[in-house]
PDB file of N, CA, C and O in Angstrom, chain B, residues numbered from 101:
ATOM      1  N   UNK B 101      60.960  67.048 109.020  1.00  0.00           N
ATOM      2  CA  UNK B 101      61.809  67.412 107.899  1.00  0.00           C
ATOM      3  C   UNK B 101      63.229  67.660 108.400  1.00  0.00           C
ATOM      4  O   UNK B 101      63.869  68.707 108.304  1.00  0.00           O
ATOM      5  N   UNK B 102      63.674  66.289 109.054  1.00  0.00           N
ATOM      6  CA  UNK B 102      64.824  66.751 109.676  1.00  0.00           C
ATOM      7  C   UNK B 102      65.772  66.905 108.802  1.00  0.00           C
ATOM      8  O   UNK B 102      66.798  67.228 109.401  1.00  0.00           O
ATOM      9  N   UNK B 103      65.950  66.826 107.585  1.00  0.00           N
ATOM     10  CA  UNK B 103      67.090  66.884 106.349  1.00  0.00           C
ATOM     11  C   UNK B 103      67.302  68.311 105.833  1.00  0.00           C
ATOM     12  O   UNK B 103      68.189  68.663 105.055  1.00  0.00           O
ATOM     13  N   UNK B 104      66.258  69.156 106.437  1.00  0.00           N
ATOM     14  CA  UNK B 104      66.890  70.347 106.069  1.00  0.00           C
ATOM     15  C   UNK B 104      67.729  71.201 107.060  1.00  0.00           C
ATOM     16  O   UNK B 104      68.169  72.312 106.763  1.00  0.00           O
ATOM     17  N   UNK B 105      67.971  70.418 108.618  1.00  0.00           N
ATOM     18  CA  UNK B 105      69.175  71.060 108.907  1.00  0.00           C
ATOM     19  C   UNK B 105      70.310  70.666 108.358  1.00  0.00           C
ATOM     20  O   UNK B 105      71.214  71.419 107.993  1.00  0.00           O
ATOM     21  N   UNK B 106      70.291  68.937 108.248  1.00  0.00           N
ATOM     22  CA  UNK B 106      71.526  68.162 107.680  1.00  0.00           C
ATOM     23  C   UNK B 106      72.025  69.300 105.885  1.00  0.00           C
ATOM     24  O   UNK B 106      73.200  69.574 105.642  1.00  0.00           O
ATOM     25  N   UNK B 107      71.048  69.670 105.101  1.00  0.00           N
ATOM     26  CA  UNK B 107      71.141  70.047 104.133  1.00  0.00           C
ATOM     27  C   UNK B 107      71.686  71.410 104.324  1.00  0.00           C
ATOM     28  O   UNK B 107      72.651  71.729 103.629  1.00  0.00           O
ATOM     29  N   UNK B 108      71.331  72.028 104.942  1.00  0.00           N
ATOM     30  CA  UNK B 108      71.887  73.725 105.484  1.00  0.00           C
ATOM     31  C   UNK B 108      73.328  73.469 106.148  1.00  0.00           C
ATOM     32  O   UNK B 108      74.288  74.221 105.982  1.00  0.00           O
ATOM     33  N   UNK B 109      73.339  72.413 106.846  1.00  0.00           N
ATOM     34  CA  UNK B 109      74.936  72.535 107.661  1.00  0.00           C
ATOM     35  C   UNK B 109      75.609  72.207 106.175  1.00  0.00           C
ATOM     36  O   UNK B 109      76.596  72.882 105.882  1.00  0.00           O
ATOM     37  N   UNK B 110      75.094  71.107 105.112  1.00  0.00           N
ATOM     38  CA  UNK B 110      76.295  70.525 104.482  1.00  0.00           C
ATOM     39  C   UNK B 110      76.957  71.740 103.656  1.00  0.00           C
ATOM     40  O   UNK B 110      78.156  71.613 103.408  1.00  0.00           O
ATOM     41  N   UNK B 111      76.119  73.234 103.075  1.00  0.00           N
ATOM     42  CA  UNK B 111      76.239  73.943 102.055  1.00  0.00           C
ATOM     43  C   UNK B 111      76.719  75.069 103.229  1.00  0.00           C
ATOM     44  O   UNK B 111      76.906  76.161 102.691  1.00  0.00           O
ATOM     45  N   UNK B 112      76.987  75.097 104.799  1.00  0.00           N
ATOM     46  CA  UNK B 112      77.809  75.813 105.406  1.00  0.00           C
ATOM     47  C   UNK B 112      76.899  77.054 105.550  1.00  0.00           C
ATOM     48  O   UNK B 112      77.488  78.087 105.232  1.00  0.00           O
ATOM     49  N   UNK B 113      75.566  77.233 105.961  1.00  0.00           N
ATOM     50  CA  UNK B 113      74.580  78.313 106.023  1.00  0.00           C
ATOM     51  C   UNK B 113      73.957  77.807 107.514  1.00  0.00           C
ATOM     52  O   UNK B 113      73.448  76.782 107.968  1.00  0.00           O
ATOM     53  N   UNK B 114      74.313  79.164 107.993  1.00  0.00           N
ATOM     54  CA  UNK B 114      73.741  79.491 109.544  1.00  0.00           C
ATOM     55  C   UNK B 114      71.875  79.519 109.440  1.00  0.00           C
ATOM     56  O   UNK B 114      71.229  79.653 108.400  1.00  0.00           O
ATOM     57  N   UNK B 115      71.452  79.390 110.514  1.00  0.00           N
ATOM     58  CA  UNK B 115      70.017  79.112 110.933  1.00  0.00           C
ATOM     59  C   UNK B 115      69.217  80.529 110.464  1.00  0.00           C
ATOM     60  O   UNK B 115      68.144  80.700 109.886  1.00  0.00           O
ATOM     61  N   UNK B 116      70.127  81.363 110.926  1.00  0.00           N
ATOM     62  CA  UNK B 116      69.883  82.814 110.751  1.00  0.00           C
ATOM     63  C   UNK B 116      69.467  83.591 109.023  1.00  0.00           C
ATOM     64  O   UNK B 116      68.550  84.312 108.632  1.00  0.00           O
ATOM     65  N   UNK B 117      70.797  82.920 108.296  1.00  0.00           N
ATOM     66  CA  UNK B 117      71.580  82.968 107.071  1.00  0.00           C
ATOM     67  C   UNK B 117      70.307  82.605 106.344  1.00  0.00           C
ATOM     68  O   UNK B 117      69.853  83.403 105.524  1.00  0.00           O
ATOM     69  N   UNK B 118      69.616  81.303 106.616  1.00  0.00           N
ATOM     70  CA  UNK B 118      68.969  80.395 106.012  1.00  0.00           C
ATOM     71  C   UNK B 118      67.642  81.388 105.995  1.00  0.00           C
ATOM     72  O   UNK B 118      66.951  81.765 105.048  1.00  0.00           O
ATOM     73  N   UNK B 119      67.532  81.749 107.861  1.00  0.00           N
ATOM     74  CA  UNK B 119      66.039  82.181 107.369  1.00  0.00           C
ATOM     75  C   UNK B 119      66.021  83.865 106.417  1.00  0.00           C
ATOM     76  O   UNK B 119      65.219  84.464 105.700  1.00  0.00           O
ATOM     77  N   UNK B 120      67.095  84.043 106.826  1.00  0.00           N
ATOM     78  CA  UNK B 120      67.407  86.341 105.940  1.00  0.00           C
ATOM     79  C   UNK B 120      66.896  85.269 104.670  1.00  0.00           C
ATOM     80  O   UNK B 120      65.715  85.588 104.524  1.00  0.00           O
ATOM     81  N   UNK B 121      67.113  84.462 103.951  1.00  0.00           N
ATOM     82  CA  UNK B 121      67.639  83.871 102.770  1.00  0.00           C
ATOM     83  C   UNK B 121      65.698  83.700 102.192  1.00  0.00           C
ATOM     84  O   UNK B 121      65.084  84.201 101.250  1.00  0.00           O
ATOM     85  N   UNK B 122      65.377  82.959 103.070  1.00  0.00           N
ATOM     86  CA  UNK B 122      63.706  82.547 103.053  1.00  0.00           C
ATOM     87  C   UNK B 122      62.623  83.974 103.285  1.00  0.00           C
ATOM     88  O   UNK B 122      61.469  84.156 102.897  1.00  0.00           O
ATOM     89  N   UNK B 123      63.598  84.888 104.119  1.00  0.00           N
ATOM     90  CA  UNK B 123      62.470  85.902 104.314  1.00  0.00           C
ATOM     91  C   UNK B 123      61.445  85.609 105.640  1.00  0.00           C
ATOM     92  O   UNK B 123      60.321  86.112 105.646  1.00  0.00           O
ATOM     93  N   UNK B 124      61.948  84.702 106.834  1.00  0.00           N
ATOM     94  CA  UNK B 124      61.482  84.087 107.550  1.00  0.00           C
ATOM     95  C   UNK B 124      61.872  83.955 109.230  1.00  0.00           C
ATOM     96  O   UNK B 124      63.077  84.170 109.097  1.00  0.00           O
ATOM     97  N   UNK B 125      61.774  83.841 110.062  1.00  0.00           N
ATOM     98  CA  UNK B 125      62.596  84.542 111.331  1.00  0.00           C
ATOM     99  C   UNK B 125      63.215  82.753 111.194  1.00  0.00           C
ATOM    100  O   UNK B 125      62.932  81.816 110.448  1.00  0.00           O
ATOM    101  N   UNK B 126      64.389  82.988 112.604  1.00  0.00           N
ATOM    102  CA  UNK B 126      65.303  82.010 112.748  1.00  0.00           C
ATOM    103  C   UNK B 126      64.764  81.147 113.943  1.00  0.00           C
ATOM    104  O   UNK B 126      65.325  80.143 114.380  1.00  0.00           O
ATOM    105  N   UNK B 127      63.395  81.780 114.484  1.00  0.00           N
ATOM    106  CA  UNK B 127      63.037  80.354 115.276  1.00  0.00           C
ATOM    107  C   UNK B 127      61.616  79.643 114.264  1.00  0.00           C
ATOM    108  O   UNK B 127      61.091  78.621 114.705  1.00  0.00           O
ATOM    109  N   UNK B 128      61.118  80.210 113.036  1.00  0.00           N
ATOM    110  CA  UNK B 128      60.942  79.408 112.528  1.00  0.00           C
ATOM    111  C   UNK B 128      61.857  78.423 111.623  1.00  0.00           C
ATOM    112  O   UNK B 128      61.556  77.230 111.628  1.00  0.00           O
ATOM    113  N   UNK B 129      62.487  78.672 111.179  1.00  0.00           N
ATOM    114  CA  UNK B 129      63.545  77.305 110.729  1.00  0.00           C
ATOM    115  C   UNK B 129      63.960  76.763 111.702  1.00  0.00           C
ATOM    116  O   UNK B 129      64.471  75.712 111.316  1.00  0.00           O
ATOM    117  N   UNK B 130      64.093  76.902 113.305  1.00  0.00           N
ATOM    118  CA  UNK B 130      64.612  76.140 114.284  1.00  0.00           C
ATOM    119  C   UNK B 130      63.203  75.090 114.180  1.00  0.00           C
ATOM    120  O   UNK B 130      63.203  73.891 113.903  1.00  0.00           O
ATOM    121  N   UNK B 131      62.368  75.719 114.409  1.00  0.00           N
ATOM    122  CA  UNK B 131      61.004  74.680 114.668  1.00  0.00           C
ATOM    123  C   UNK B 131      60.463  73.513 113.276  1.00  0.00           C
ATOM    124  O   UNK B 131      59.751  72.532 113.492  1.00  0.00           O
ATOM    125  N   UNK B 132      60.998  73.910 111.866  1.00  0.00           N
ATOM    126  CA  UNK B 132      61.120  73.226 110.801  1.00  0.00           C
ATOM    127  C   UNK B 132      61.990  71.759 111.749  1.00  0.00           C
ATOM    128  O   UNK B 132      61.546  70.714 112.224  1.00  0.00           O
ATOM    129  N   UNK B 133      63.536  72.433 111.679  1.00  0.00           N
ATOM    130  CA  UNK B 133      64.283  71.594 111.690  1.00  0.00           C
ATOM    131  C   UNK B 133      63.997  70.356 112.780  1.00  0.00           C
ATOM    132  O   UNK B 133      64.366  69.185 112.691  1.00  0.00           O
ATOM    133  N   UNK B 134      63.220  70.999 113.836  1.00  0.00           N
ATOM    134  CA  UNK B 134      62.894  69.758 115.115  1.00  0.00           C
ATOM    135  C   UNK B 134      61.458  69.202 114.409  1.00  0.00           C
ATOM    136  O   UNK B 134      60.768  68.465 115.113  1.00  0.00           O
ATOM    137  N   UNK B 135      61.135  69.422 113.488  1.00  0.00           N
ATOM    138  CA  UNK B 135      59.764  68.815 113.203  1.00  0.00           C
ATOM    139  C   UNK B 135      58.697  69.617 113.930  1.00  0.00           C
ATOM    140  O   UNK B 135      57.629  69.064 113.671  1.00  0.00           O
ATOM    141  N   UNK B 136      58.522  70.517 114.607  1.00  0.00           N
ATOM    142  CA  UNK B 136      57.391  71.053 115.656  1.00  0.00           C
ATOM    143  C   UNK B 136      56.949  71.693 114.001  1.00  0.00           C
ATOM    144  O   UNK B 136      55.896  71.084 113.812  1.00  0.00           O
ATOM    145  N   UNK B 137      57.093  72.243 113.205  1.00  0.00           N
ATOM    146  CA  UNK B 137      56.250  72.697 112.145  1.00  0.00           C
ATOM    147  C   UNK B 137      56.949  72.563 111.082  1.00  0.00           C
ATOM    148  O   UNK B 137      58.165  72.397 111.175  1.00  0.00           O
ATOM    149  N   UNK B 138      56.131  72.623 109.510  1.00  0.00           N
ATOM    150  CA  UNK B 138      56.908  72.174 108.349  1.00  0.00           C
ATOM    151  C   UNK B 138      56.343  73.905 107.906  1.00  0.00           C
ATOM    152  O   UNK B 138      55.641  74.827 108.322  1.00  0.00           O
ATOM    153  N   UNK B 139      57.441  73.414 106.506  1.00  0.00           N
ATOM    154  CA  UNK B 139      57.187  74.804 106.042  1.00  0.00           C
ATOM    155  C   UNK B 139      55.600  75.079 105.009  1.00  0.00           C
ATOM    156  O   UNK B 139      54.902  74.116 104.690  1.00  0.00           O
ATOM    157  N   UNK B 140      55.299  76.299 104.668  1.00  0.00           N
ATOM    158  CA  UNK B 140      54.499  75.574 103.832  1.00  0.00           C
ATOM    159  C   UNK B 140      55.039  75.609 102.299  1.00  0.00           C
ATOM    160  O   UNK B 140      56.076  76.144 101.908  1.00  0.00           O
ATOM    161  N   UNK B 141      53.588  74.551 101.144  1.00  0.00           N
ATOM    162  CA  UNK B 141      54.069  74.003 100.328  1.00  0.00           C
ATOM    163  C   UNK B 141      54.698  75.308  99.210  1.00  0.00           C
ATOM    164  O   UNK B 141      55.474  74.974  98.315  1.00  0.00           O
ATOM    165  N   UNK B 142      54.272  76.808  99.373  1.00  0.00           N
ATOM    166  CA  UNK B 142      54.806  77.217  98.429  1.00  0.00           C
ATOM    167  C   UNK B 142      56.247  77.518  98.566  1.00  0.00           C
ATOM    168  O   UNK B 142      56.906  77.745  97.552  1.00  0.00           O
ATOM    169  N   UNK B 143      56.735  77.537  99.624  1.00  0.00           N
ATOM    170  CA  UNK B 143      57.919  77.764 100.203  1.00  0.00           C
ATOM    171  C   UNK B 143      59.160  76.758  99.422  1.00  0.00           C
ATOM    172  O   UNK B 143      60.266  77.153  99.051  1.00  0.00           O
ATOM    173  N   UNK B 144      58.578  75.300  99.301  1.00  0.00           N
ATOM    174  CA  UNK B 144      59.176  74.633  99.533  1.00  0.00           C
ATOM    175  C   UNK B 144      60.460  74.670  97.692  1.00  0.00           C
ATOM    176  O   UNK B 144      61.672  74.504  97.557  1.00  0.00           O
ATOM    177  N   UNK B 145      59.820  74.839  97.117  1.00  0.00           N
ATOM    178  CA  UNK B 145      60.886  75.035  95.779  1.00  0.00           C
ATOM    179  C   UNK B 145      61.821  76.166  96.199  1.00  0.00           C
ATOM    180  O   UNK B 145      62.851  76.170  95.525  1.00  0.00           O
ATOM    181  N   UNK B 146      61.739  77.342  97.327  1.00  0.00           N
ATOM    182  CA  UNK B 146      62.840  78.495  97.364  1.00  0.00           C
ATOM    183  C   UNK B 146      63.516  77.529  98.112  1.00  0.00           C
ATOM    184  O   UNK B 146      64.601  77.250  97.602  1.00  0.00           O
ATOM    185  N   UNK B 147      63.190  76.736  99.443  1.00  0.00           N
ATOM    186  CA  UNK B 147      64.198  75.806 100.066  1.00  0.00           C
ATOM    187  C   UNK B 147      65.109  75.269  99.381  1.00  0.00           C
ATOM    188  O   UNK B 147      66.267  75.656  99.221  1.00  0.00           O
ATOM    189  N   UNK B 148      64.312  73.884  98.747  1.00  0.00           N
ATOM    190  CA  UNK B 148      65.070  73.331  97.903  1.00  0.00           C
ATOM    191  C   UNK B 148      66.397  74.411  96.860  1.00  0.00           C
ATOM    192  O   UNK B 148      67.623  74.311  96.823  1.00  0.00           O
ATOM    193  N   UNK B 149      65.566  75.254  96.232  1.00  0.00           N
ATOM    194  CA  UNK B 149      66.966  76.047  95.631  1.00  0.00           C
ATOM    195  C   UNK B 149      67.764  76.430  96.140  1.00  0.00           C
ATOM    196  O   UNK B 149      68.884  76.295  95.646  1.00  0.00           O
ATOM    197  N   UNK B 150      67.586  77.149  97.471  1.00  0.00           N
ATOM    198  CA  UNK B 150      68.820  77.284  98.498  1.00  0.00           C
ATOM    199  C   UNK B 150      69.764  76.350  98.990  1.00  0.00           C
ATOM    200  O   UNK B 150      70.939  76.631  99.227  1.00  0.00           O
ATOM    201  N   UNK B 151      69.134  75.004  99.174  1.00  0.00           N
ATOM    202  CA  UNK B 151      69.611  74.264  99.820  1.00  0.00           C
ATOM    203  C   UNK B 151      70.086  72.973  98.345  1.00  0.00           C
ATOM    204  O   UNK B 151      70.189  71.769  98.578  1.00  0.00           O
ATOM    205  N   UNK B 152      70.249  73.422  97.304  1.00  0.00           N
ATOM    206  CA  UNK B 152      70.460  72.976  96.061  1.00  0.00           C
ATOM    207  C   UNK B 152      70.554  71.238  96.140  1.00  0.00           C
ATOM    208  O   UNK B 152      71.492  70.453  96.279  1.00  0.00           O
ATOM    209  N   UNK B 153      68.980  71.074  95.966  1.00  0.00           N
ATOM    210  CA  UNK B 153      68.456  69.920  96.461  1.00  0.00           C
ATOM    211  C   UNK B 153      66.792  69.493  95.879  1.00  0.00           C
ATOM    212  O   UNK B 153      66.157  70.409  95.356  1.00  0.00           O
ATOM    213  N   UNK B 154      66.307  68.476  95.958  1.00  0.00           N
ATOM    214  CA  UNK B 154      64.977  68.211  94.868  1.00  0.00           C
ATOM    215  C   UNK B 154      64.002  68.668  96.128  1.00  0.00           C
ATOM    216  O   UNK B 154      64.611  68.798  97.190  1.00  0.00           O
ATOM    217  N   UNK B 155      62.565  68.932  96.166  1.00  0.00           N
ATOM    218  CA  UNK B 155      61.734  69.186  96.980  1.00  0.00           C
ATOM    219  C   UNK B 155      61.470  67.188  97.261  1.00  0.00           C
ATOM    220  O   UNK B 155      60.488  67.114  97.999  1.00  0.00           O
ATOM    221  N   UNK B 156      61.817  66.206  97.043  1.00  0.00           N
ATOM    222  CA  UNK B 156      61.695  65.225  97.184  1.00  0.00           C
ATOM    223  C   UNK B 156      62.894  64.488  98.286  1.00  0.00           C
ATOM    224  O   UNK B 156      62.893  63.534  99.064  1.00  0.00           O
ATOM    225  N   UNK B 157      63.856  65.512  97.853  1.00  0.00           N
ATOM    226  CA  UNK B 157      65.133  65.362  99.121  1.00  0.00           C
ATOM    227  C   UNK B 157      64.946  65.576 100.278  1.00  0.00           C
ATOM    228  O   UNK B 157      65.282  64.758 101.134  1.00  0.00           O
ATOM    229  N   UNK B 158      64.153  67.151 100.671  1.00  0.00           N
ATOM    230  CA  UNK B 158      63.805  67.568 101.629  1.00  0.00           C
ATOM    231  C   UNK B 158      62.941  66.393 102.601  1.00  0.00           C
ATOM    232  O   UNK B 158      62.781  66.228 103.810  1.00  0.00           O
ATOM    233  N   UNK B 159      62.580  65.827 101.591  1.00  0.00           N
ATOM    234  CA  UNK B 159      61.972  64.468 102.429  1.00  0.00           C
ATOM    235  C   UNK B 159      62.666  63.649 102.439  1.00  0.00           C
ATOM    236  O   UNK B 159      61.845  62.771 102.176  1.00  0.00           O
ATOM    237  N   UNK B 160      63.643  63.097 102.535  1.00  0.00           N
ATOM    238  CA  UNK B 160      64.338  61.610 102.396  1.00  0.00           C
ATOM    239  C   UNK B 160      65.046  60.904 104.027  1.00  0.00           C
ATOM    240  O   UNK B 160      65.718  59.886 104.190  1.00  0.00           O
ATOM    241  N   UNK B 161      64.455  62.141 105.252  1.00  0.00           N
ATOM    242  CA  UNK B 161      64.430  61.691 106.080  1.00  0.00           C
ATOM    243  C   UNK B 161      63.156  60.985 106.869  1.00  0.00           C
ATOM    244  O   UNK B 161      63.203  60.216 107.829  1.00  0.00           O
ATOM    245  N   UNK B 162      62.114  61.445 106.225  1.00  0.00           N
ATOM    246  CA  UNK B 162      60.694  61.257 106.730  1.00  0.00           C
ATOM    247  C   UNK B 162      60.232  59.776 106.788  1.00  0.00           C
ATOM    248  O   UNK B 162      60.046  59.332 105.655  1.00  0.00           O
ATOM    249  N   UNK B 163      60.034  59.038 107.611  1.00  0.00           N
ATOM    250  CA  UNK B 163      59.672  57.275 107.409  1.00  0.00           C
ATOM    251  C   UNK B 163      58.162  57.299 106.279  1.00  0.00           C
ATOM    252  O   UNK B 163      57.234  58.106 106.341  1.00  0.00           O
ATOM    253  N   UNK B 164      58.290  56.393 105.511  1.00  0.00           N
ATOM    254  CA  UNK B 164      57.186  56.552 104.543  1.00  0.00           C
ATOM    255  C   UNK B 164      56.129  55.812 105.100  1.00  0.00           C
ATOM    256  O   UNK B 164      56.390  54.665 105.462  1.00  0.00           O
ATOM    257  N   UNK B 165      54.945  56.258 105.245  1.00  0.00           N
ATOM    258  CA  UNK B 165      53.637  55.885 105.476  1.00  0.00           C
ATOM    259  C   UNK B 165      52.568  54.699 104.830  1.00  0.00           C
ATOM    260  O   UNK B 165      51.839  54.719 103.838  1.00  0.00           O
ATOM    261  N   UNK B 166      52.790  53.838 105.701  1.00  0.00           N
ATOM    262  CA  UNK B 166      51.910  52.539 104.988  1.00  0.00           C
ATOM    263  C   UNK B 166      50.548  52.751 104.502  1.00  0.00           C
ATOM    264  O   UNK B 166      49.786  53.555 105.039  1.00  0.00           O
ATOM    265  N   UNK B 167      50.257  52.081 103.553  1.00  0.00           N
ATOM    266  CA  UNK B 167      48.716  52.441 102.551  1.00  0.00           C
ATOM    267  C   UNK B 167      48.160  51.428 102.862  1.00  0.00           C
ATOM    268  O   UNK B 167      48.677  50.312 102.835  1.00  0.00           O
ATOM    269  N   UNK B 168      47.336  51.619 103.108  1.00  0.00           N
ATOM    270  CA  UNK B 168      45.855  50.385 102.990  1.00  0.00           C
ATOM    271  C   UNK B 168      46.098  49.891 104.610  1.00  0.00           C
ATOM    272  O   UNK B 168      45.366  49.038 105.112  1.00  0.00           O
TER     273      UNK B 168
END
């Protein structure tokens, strides 16, 4: 989910900022941002509102996964 550092730098919010904001320490949003862990799914609509963005954005860095 690498788009939610790109999304946090663009709206000018520190790592720190982001997590006081989530309720969450600042080496978990470090470990979001490298991919080592995602957040979970209930989380993900307070992101998106912070980061004033669709929960579908948060993905728009992710390569999409072939079916069949």
């Amino acid at each position: 989910m690498l788009s939610i550092k790109t999304k946090r730098e663009q709206i000018g919010m520190t790592q720190a900022q982001f997590a006081d904001a989530l309720g969450v320490s600042r080496a978990t949003v470090a470990m979001w941002e490298s991919a080592h862990n995602y957040p979970r799914a209930e989380m993900l609509p307070n992101i998106a509102n912070i980061l004033d963005c669709t929960i579908d954005e948060l993905y728009a860095d992710e390569p999409r996964k072939e079916v069949g």
